[in-house]
PyMOL CGO cylinders between C-alpha atoms (Angstrom):
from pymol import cmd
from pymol.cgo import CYLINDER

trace = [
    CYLINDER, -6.30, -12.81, 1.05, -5.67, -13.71, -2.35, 0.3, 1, 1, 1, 1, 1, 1,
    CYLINDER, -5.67, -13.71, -2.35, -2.78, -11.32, -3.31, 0.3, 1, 1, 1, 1, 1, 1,
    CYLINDER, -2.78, -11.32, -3.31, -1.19, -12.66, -0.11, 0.3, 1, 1, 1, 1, 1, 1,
    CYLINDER, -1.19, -12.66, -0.11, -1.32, -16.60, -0.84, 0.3, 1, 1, 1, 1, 1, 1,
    CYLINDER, -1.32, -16.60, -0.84, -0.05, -15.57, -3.84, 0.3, 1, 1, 1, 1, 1, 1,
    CYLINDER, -0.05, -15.57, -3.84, 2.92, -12.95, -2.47, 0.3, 1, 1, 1, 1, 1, 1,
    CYLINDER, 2.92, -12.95, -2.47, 3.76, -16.08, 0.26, 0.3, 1, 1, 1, 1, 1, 1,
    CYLINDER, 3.76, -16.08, 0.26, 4.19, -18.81, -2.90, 0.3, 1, 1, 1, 1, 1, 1,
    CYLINDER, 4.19, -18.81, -2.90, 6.94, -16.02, -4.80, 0.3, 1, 1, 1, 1, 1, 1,
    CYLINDER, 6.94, -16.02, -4.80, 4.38, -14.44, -6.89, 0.3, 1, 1, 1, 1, 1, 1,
    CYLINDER, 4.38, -14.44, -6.89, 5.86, -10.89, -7.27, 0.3, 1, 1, 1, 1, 1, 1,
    CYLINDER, 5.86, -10.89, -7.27, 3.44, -9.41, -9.82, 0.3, 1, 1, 1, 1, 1, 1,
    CYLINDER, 3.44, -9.41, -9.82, 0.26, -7.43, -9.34, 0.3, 1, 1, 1, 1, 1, 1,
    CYLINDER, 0.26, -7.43, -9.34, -2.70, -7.12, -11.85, 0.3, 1, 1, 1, 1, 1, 1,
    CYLINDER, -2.70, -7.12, -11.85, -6.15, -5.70, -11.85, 0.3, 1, 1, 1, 1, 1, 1,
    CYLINDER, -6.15, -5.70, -11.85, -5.74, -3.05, -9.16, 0.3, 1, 1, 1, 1, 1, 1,
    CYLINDER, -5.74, -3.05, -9.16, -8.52, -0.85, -9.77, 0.3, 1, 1, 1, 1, 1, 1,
    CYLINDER, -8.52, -0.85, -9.77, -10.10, -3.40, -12.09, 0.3, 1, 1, 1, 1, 1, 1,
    CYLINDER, -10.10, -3.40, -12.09, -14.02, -4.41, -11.18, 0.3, 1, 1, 1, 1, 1, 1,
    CYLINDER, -14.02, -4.41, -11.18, -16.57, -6.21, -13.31, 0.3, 1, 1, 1, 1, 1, 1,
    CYLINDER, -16.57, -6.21, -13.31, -13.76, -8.80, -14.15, 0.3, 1, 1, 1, 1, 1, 1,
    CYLINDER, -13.76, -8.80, -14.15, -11.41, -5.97, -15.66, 0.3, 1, 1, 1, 1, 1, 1,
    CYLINDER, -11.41, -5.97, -15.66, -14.77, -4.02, -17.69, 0.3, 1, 1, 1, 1, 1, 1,
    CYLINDER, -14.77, -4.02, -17.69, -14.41, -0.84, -15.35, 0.3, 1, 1, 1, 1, 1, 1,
    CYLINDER, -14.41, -0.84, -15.35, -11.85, 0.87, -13.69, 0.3, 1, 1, 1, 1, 1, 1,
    CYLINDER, -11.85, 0.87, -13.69, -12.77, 2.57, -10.29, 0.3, 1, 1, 1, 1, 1, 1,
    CYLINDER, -12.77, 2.57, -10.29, -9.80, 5.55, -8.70, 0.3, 1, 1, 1, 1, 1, 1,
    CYLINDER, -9.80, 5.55, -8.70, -11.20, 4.25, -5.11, 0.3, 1, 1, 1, 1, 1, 1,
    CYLINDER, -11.20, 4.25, -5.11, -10.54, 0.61, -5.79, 0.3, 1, 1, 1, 1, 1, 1,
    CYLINDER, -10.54, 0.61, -5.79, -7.26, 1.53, -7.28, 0.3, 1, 1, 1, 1, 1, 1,
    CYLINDER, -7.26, 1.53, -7.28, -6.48, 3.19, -4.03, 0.3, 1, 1, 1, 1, 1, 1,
    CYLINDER, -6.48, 3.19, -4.03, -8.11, 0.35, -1.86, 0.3, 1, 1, 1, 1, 1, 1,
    CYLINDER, -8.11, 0.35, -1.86, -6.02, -2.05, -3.94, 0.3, 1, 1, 1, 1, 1, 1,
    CYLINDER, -6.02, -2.05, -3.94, -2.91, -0.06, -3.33, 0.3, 1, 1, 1, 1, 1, 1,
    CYLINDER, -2.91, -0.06, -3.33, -3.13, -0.36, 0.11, 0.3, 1, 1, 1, 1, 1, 1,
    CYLINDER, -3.13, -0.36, 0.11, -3.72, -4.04, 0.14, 0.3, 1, 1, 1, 1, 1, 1,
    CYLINDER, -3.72, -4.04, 0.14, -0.75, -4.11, -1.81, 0.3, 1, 1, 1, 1, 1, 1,
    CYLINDER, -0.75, -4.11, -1.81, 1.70, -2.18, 0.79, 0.3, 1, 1, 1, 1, 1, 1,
    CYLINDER, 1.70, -2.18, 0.79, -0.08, -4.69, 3.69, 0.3, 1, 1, 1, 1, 1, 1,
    CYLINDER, -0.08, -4.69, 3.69, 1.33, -7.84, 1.29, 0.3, 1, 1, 1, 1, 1, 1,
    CYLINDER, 1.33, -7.84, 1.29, 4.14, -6.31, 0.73, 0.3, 1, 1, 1, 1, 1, 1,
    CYLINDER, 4.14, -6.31, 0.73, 4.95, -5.27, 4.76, 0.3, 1, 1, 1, 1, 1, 1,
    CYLINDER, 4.95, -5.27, 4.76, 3.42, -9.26, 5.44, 0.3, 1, 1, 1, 1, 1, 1,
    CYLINDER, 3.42, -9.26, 5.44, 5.81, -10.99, 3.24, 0.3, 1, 1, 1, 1, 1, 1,
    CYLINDER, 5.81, -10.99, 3.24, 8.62, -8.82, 4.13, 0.3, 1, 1, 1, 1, 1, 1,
    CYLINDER, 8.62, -8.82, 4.13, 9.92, -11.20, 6.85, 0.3, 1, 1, 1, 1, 1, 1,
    CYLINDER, 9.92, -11.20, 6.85, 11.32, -10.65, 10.12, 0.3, 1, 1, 1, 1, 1, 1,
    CYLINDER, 11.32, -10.65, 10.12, 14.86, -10.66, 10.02, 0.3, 1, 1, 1, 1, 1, 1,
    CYLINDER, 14.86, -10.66, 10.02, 15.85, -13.27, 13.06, 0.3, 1, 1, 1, 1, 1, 1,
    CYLINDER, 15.85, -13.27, 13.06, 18.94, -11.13, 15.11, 0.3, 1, 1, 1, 1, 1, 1,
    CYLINDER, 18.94, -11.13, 15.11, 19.26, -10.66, 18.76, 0.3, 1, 1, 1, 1, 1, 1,
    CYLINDER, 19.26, -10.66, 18.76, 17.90, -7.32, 18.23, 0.3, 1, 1, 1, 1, 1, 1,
    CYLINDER, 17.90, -7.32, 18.23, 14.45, -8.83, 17.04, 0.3, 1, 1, 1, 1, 1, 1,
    CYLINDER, 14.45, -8.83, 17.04, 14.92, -11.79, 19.77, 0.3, 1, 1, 1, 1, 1, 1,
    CYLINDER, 14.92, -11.79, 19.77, 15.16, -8.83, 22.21, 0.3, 1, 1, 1, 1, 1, 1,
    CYLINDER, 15.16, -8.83, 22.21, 16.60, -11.43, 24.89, 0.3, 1, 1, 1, 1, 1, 1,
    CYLINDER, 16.60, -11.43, 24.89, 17.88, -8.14, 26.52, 0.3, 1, 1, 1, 1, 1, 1,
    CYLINDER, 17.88, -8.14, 26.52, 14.74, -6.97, 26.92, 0.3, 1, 1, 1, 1, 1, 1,
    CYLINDER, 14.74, -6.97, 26.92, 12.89, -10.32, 28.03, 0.3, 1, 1, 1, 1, 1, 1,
    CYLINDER, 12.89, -10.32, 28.03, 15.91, -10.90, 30.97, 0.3, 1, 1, 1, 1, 1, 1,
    CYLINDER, 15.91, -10.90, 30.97, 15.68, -6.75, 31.99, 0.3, 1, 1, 1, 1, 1, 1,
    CYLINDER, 15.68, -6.75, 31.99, 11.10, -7.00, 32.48, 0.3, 1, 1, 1, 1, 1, 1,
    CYLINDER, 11.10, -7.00, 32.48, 11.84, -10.93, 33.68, 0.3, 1, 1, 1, 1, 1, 1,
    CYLINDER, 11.84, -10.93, 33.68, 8.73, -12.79, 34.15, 0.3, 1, 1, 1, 1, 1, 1,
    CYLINDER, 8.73, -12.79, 34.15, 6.27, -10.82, 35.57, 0.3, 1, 1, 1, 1, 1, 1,
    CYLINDER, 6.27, -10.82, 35.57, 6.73, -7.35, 33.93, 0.3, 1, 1, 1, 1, 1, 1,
    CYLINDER, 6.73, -7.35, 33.93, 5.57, -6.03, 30.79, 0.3, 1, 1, 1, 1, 1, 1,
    CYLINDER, 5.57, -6.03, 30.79, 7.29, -4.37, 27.62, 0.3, 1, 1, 1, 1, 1, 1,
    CYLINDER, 7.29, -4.37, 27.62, 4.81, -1.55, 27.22, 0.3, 1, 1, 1, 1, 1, 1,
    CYLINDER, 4.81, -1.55, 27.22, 7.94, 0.92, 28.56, 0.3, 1, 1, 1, 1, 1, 1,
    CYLINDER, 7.94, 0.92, 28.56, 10.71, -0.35, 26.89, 0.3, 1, 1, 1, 1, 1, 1,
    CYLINDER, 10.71, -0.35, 26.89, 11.99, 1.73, 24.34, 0.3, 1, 1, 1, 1, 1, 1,
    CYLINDER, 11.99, 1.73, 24.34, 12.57, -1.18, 21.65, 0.3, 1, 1, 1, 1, 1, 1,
    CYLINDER, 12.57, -1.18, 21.65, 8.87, -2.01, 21.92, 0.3, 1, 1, 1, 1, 1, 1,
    CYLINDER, 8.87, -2.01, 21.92, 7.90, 1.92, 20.77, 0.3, 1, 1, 1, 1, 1, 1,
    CYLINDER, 7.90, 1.92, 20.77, 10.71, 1.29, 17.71, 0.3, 1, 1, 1, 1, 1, 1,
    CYLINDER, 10.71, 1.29, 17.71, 8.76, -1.90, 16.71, 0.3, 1, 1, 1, 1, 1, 1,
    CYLINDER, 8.76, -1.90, 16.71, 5.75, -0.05, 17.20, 0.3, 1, 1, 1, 1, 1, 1,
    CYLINDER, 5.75, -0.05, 17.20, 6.42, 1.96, 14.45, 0.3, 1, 1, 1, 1, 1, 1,
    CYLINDER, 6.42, 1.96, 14.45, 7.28, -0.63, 12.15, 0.3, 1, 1, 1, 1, 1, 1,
    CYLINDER, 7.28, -0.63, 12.15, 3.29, -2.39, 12.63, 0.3, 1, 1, 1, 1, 1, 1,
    CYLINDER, 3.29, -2.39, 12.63, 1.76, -2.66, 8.80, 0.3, 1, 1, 1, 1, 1, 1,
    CYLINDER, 1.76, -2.66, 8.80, -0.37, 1.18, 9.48, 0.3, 1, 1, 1, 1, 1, 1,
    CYLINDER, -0.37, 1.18, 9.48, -2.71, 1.24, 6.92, 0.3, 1, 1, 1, 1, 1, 1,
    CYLINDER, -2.71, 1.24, 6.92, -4.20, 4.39, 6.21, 0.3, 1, 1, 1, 1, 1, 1,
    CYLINDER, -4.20, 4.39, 6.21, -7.49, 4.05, 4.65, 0.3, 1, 1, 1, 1, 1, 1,
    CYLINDER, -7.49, 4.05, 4.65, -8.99, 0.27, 6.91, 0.3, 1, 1, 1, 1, 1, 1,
    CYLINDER, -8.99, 0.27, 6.91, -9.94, 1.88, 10.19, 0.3, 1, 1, 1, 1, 1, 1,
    CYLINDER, -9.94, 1.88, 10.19, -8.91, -0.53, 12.69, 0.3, 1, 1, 1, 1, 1, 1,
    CYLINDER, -8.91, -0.53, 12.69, -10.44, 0.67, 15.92, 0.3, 1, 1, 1, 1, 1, 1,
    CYLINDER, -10.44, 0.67, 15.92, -13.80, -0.86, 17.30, 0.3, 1, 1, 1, 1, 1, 1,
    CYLINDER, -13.80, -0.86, 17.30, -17.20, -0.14, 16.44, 0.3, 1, 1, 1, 1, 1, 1,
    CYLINDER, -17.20, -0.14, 16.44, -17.82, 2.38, 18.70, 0.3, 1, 1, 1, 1, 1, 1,
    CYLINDER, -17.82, 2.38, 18.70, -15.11, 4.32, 17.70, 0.3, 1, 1, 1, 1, 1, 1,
    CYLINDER, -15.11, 4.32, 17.70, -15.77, 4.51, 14.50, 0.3, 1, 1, 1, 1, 1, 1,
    CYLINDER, -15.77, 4.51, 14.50, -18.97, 4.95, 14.69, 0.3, 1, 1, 1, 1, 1, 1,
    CYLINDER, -18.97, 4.95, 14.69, -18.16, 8.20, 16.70, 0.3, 1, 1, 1, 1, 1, 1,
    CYLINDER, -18.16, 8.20, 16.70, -16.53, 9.46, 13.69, 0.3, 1, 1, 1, 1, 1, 1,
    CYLINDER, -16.53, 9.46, 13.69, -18.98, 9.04, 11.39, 0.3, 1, 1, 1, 1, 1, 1,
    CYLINDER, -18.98, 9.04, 11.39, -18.85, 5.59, 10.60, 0.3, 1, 1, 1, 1, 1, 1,
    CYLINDER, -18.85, 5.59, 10.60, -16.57, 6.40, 6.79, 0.3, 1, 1, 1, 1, 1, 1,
    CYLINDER, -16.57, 6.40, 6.79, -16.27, 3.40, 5.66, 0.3, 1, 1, 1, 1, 1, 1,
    CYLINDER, -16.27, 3.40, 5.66, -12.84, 2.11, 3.51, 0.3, 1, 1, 1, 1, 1, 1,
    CYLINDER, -12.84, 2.11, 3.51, -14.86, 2.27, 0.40, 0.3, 1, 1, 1, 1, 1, 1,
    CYLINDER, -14.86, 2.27, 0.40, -15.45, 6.10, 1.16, 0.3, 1, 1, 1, 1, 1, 1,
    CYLINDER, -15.45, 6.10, 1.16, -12.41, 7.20, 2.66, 0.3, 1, 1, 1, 1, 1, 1,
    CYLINDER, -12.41, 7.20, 2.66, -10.96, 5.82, -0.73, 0.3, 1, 1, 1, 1, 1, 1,
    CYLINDER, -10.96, 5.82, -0.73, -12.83, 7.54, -2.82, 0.3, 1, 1, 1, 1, 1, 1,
    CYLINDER, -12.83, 7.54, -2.82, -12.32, 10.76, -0.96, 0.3, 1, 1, 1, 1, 1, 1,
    CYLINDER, -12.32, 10.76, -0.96, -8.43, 9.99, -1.19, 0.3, 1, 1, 1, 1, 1, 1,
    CYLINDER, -8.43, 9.99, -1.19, -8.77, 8.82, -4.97, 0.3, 1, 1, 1, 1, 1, 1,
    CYLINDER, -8.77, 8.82, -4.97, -10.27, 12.48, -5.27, 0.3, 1, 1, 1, 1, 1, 1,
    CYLINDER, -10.27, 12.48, -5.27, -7.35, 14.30, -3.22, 0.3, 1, 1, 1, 1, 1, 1,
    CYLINDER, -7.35, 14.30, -3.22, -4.72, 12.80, -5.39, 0.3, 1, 1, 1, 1, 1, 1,
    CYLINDER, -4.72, 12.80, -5.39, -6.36, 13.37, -9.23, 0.3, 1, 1, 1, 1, 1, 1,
    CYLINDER, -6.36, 13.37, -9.23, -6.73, 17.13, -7.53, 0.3, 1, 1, 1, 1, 1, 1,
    CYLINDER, -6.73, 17.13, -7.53, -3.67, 17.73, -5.43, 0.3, 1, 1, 1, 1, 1, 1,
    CYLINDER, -3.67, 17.73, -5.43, -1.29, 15.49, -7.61, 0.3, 1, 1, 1, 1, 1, 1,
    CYLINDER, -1.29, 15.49, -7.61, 1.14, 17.66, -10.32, 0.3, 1, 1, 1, 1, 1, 1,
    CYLINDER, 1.14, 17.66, -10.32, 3.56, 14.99, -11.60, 0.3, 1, 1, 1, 1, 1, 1,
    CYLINDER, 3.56, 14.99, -11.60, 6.46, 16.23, -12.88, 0.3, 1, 1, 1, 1, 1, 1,
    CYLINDER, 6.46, 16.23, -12.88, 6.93, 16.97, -16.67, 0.3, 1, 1, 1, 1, 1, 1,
    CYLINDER, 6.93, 16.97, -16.67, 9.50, 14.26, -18.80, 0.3, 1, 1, 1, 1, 1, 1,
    CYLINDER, 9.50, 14.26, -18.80, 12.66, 16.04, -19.86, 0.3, 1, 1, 1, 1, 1, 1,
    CYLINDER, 12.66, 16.04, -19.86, 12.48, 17.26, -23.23, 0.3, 1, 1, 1, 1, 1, 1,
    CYLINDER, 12.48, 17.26, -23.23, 14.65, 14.86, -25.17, 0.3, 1, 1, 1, 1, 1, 1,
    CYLINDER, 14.65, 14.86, -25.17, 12.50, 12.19, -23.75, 0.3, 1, 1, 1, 1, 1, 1,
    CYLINDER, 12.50, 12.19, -23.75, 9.46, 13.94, -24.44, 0.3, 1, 1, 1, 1, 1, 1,
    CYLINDER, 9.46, 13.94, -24.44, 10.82, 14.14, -27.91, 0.3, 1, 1, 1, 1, 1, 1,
    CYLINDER, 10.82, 14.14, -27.91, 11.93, 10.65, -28.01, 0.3, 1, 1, 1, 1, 1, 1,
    CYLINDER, 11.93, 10.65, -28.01, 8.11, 9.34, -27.31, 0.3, 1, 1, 1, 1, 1, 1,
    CYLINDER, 8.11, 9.34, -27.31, 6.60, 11.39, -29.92, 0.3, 1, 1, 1, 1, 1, 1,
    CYLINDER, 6.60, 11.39, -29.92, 9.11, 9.76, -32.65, 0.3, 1, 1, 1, 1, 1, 1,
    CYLINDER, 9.11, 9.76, -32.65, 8.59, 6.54, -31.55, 0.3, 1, 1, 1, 1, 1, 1,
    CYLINDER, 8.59, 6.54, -31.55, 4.13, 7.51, -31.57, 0.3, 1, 1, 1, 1, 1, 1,
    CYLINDER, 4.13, 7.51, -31.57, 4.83, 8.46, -34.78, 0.3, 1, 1, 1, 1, 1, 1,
    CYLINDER, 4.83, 8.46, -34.78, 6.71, 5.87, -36.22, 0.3, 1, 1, 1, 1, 1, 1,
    CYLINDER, 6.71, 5.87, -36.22, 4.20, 3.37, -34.94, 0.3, 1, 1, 1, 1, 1, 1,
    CYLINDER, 4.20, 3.37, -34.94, 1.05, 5.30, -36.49, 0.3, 1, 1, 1, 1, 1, 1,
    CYLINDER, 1.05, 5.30, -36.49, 2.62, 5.33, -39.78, 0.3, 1, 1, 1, 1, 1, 1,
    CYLINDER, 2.62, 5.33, -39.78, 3.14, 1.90, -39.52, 0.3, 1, 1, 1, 1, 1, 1,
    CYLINDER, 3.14, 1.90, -39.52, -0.58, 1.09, -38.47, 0.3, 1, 1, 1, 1, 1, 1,
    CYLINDER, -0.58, 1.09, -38.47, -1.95, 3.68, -41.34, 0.3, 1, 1, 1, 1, 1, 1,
    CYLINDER, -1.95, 3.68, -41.34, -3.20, 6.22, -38.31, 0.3, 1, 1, 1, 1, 1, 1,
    CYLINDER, -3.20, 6.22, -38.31, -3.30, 9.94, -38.53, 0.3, 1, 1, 1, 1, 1, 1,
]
cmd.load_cgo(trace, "trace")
């Protein structure tokens, strides 16, 4: 609730993801909690761009007043565009309960450990590469480290 108050006043910087014990420890499954949240601020304060394809006046005088937009085809498209977050389960109790009852917590660690296995990013081009280790070793001769 916090990152979106501040994401509603302009705010358009994020700190302490993965942070816990006021920035002592870092946690992977926080991180990836705190990503999340992120992408759900992010969707929130997106806006809703006012056209009369988002009015959908074509669709509200096609179902009239006593029909329903369950079949119409630009209700599946917005659908689709609902904030989907992978990791909060959103169902009721009893259906997650039927699956086991993995809390976010869990699933996020689980995910945090997916990623550190599964994740190869890909190498820096070798003048860059090259560039970086100047520039590290420029800076520990200036601090007197070896």
């Amino acid at each position: 609730m916090t990152a979106l108050m501040a994401a509603l006043a302009g705010a358009n910087l994020i700190y302490g993801a993965g942070m816990t014990e006021s920035g002592v420890t870092f946690d992977y499954a926080q991180y990836v909690l705190d990503n999340e949240i992120a992408a759900m601020v992010k969707h929130a304060v997106g806006g809703v761009p006012v056209n009369d394809d988002n009015l959908g006046v074509e669709d509200i005088h096609a179902v009239g007043s006593f029909g329903h937009y369950l079949g119409r085809a630009s209700t599946r498209k917005r659908a689709r565009e609902l904030s989907q977050p992978k990791l909060m389960d959103r169902r009721g109790r009893e259906g997650w309960e039927a699956d086991g009852s993995v809390d976010a917590y869990s699933a996020a660690k689980a995910e945090a450990k997916r990623i550190l296995e599964e994740h190869h990013p890909p190498e820096l081009p070798s003048d860059v590469a090259d560039e970086v280790q100047t520039i590290l070793r420029e800076v520990e001769k200036q601090r007197g480290v070896s």
